[in-house]
VEXDREN-2710 file (C-alpha; in Angstrom, 1 decimal):
% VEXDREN-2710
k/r/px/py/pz
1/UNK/15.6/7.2/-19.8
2/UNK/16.6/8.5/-16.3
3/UNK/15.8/7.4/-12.8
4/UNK/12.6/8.8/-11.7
5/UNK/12.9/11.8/-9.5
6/UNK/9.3/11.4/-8.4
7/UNK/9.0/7.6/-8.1
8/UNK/5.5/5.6/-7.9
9/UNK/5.7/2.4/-7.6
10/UNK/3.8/0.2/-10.3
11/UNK/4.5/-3.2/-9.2
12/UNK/6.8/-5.7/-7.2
13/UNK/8.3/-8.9/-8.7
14/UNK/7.4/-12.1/-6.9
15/UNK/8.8/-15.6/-7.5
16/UNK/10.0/-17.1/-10.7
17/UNK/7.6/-18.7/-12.9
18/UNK/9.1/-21.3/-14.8
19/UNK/12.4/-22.1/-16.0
20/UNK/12.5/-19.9/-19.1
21/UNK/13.1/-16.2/-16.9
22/UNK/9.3/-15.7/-16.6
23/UNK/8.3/-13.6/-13.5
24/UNK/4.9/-13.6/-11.4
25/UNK/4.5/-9.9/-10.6
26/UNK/1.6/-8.2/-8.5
27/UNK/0.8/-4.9/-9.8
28/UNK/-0.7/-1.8/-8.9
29/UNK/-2.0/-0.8/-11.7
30/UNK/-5.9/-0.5/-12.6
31/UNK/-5.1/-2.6/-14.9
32/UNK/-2.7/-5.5/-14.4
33/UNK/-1.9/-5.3/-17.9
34/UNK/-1.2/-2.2/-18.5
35/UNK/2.0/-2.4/-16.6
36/UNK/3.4/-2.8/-20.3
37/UNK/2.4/0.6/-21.3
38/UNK/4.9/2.5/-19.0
39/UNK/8.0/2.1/-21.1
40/UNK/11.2/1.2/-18.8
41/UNK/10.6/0.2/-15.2
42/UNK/13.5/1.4/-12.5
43/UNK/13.9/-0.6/-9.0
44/UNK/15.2/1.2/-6.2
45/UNK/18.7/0.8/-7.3
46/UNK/18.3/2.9/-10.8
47/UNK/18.7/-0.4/-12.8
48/UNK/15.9/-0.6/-15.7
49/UNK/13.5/-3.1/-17.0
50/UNK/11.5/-3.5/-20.2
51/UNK/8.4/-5.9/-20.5
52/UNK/8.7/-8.2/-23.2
53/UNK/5.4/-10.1/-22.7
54/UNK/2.6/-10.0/-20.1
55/UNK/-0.4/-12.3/-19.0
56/UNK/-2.8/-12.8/-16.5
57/UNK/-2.9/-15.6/-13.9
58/UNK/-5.0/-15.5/-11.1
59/UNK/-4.2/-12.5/-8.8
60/UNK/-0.9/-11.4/-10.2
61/UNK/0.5/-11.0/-14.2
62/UNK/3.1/-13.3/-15.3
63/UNK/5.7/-11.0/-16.9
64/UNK/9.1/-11.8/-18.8
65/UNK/11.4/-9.1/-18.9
66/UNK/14.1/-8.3/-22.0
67/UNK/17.5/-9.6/-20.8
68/UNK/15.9/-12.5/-17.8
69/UNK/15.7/-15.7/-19.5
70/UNK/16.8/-18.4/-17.0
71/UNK/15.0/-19.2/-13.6
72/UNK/18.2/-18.4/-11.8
73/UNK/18.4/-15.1/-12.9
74/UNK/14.5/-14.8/-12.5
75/UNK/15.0/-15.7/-8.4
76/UNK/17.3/-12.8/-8.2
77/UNK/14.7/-10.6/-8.8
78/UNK/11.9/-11.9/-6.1
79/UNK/11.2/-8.8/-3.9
80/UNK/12.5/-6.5/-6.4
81/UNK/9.9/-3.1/-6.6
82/UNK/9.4/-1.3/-9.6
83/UNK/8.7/2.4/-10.5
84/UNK/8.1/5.1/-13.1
85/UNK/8.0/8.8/-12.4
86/UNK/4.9/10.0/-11.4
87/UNK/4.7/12.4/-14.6
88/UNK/4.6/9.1/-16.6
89/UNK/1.0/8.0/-15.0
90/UNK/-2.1/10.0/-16.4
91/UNK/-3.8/12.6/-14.6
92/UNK/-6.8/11.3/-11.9
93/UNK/-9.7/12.4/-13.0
94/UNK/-12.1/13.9/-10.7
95/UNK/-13.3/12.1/-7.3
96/UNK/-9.9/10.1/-7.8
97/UNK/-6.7/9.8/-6.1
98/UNK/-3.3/7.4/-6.6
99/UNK/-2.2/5.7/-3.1
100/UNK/1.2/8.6/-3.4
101/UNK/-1.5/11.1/-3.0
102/UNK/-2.4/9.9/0.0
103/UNK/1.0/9.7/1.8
104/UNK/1.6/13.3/3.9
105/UNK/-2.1/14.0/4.4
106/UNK/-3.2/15.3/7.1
107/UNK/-5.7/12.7/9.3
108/UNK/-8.6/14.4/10.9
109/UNK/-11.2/12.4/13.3
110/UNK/-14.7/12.6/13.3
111/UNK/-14.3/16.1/15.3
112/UNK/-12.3/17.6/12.5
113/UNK/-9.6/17.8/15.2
114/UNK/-5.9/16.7/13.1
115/UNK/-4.9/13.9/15.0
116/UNK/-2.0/12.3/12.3
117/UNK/-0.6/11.6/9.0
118/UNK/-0.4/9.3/6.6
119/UNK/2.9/7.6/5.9
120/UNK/2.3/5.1/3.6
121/UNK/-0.1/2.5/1.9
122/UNK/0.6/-1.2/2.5
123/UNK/-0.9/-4.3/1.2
124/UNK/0.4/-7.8/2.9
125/UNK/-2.3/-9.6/0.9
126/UNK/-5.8/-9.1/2.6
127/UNK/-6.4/-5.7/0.9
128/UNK/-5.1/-1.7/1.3
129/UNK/-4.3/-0.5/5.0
130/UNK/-2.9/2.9/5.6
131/UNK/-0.1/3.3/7.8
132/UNK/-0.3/6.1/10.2
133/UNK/1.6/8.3/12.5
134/UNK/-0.5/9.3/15.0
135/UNK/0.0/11.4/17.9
136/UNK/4.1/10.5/17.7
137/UNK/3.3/6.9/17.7
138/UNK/4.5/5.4/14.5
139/UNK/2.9/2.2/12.2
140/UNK/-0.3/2.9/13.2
141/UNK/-2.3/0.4/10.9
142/UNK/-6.0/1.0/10.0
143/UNK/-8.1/-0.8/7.1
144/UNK/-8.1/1.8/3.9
145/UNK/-12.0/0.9/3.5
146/UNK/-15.3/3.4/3.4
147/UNK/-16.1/2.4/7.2
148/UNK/-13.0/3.2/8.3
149/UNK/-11.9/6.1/5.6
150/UNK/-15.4/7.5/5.2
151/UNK/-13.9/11.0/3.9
152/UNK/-10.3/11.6/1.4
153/UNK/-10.0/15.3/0.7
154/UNK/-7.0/15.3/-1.4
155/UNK/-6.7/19.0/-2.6
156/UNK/-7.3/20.2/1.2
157/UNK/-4.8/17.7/2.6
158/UNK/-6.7/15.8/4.5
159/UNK/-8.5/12.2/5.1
160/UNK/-10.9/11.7/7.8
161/UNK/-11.3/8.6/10.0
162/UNK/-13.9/6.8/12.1
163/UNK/-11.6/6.6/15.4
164/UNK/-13.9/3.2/16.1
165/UNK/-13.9/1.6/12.7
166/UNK/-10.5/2.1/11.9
167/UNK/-9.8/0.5/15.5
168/UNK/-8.2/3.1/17.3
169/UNK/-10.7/3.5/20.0
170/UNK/-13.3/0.9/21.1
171/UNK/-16.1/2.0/22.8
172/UNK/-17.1/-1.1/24.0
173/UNK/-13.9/-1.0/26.4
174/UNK/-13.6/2.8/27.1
175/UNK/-13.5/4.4/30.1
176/UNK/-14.5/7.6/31.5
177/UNK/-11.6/9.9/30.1
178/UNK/-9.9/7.6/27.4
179/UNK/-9.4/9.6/24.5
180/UNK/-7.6/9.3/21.5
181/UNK/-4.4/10.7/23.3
182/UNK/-4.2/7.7/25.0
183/UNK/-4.7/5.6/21.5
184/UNK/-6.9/2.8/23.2
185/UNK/-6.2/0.2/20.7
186/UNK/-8.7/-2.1/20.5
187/UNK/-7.5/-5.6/22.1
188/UNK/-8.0/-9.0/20.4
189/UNK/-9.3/-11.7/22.2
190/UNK/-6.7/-14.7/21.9
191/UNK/-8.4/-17.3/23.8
192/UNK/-9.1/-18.6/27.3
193/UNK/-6.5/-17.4/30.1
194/UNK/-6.2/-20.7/31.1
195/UNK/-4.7/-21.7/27.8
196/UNK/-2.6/-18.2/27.7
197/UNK/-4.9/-15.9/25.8
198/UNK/-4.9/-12.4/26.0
199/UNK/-1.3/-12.1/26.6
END
């Protein structure tokens, strides 16, 4: 099978598991299983991988892959993301979306006014944030949650935000004429001065 031309990415490899070539691997998949149903997985590089075996543990699958049966060659592969094309996933059904969906829409405030877009979906391990650009300024992170995301209007191209959940404007420290333009991002207490805080 080909490289995909469309690639969505299904999973990324984490550290060995074992000394027999077994992988832990943190999917993204609705279910962490079914990461075994999509045939041959490409990395970035156009290399392939089939799943020989799959089982749960804890937050991620523990995966051994055809052709990976030592631990050295199982380290190698730490990091390693893996996709299918996206005309290998089945179709969302109504009311849903896939995280690629949302990458290139359009973000709107709670005006209606298009203030960004969205450049990708992250997760460093305490749940979905979307990455935004947003009025030039680029890696603008926001928490992917109802609060924050309270509208996601796929076919029109389009999300919505909550400029004050999603922590891009506080208005407990705004001022008369802050405005999004100026992307008051709301500041962290870090502790007395005294010991250095709010640096």
């Amino acid at each position: 099978m080909d490289q995909p031309k469309n690639p969505v990415m299904l999973a990324v490899i984490g550290a060995a598991h074992g000394i027999k070539g077994e992988l832990r691997v943190k999917t993204f998949t609705g279910d962490p299983l079914a990461l075994a149903d999509y045939g041959l997985l490409f990395d970035r590089d156009g290399n392939s991988y089939e799943v020989e075996s799959i089982r749960p543990q804890q937050e991620v699958v523990v995966v051994r892959l055809k052709g990976i049966s030592d631990r050295t060659q199982a380290e190698r592969l730490n990091g390693t993301e893996l996709f299918v094309d996206r005309s290998r996933l089945p179709p969302a059904e109504d009311g849903e979306f896939y995280h690629d969906d949302l990458v290139g829409l359009n973000v709107r405030d709670e005006s209606g006014a298009t203030i960004g877009k969205v450049t990708a979906v992250q997760n460093f391990g305490g749940g979905d944030v979307l990455e935004l650009r947003v009025h030039g300024r680029k890696g603008v992170l926001i928490p992917f949650t109802h609060a924050a995301v309270p509208e996601i209007a796929v076919a029109d191209g389009y999300l919505k935000v909550d400029t004050v959940a999603a922590g891009l404007i506080d208005t407990d420290e705004s001022e008369p004429g802050d405005d999004l333009q100026s992307l008051k991002v709301r500041r962290r207490n870090r502790g007395p001065k005294e010991a250095g805080g709010n640096r």
